[in-house]
N, C-alpha and C positions, 0 to 999 in steps of 0.2 A: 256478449263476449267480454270474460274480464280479462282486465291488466297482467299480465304473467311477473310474479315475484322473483327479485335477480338480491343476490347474492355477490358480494366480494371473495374472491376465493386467496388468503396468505399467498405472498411468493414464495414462503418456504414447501408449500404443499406439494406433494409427489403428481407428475402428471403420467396416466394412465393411455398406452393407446389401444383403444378399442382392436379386434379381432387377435390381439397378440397376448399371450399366455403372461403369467408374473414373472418378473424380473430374478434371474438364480442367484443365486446367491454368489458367483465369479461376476455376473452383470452390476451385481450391487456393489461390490466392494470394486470393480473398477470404476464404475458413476461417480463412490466416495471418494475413492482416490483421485480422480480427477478434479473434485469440486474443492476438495481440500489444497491439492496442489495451486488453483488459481486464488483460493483464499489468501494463502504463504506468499504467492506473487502479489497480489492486491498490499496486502502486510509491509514488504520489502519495499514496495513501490513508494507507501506513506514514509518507511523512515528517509529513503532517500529525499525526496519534498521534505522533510522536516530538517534533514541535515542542508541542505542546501539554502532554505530560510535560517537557520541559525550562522552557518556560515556568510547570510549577508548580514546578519545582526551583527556579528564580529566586527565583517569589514567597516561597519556603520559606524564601530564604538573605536576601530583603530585609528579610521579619519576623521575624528569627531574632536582632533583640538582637543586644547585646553583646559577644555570639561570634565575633561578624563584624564584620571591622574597617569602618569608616562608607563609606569607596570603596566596597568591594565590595558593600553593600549596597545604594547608591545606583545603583549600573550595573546591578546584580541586577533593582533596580527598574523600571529603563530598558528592559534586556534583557527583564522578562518580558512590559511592555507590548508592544515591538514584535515579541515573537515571536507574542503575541496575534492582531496585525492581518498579519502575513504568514500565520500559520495561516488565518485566514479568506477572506482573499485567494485565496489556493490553491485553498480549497476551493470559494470560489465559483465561481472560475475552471474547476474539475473540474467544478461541477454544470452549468455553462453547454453543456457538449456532451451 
């Protein structure tokens, strides 16, 4: 009896279900539309995490004293506010669909 040879199969690869004909071509372009649609949410999802880490970076540099000259803390200020309310914005705007 020998060993049976296994293979890693890509995540990107198409999976196939047995007894069911090929995928039409309205099935395809809705599978694509779908996959694309959670890519654009996956997308959204990062800039908000990334706006919400720069907006502590802000906050970090507006309470940060003396170290920081008063401009840059003042904008810092500014900046982590309204990175705040675009963060939320966005997101609401994502939860809305």
């Amino acid at each position: 009896m020998s060993a049976s040879h296994l293979t890693l199969v890509p995540d990107d690869s198409e999976l196939y279900v047995l007894g069911k004909g090929p995928e039409s071509r309205a099935e395809r372009i809705r599978r694509m539309q779908a996959n694309a649609r959670a890519l654009a949410r996956e997308h959204v999802e990062g800039l908000i995490e990334q706006l919400n880490e720069l907006a502590q970076t802000a906050e970090e540099i507006a309470t940060g004293g003396d170290a920081y000259h008063v401009g840059v803390r003042e904008m810092c200020s500014r900046l982590r506010a309204d990175l705040e309310v675009q963060g939320k914005a966005i997101e609401s705007l994502l939860n809305r669909a």
